[in-house]
C-alpha positions in Angstrom: -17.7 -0.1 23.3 -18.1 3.3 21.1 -14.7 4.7 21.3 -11.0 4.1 22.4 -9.3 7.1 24.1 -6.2 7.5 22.1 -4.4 9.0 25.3 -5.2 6.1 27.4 -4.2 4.2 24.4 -0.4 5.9 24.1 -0.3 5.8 27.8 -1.0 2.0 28.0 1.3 1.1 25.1 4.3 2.9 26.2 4.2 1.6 29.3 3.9 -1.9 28.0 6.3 -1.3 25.6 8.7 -0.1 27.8 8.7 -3.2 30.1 9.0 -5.5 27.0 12.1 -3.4 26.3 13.5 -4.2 30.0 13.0 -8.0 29.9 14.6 -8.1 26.6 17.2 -6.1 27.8 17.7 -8.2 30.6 17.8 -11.0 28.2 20.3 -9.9 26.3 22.3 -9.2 29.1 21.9 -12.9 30.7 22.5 -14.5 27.1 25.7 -12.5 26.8 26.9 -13.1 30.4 26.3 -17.1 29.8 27.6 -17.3 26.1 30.9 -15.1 27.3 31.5 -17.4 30.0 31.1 -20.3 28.1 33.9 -19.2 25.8 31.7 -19.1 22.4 32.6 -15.4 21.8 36.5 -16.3 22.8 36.5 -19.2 20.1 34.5 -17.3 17.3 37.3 -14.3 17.7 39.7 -16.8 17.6 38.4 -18.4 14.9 38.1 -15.3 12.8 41.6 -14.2 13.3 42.6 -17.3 11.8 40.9 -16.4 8.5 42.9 -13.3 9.1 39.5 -11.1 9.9 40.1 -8.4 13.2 37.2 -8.5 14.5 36.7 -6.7 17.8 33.6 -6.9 20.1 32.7 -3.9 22.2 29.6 -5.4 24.8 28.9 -1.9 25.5 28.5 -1.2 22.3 26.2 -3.7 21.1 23.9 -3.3 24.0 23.5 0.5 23.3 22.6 -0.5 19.5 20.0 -3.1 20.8 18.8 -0.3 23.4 17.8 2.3 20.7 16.5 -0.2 18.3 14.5 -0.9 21.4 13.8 2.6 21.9 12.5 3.3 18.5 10.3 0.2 18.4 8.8 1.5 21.4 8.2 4.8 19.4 6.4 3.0 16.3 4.8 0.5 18.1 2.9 3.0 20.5 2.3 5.3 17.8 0.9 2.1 15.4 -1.4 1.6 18.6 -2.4 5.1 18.4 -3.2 5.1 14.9 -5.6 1.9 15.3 -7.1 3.0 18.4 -8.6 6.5 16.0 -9.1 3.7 13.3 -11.6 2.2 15.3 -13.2 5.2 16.8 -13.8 6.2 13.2 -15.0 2.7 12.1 -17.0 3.0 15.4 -19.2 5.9 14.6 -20.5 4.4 11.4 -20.7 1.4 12.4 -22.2 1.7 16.2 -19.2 0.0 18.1 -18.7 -3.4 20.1 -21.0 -5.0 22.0 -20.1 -7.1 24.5 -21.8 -9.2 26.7 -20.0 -10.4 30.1 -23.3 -11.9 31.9 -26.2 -12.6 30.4 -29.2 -12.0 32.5 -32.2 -14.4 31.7 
């Protein structure tokens, strides 16, 4: 393999990116649903209150904070897998590339 399209490479990367960013949405969003429903977030307000802390907790809130830390991690990630794919195409050409061998005829 001589060389890595960095387009293909963005492409690839934000899309996967992206998806990983949906499940853990979605994660976040079943862990919240269970933990509310359990009462944990109830007795941890309640619990704060009595040391006399007002805490409030705004769900909406906290999942559009976790959305664009998810958004920017999406941004560096892709542009980390950028930045390696034109580190190897650079490495590549001195070096010759990859070789790699999926059948080998005898």
């Amino acid at each position: 393999m001589r060389k890595v399209d960095p387009w293909s490479v963005l492409k690839l990367s934000l899309i996967f990116y992206l998806c990983v960013l949906v499940v853990v949405m979605l994660g976040l969003g079943v862990f919240w649903v269970t933990v509310d429903r359990l009462g944990v977030i109830a007795t941890l307000l309640g619990f704060l209150e009595e040391l006399q802390f007002n805490v409030e907790i705004n769900p909406g809130n906290l999942f559009r904070a976790a959305f664009l830390v998810g958004l920017l991690n999406v941004i560096l990630w892709s542009g980390i897998n950028v930045f390696a794919a034109l580190l190897y195409n650079l490495v590549a050409d001195v070096i010759g590339g990859l070789r790699i061998t999926l059948l080998d005829e005898e």
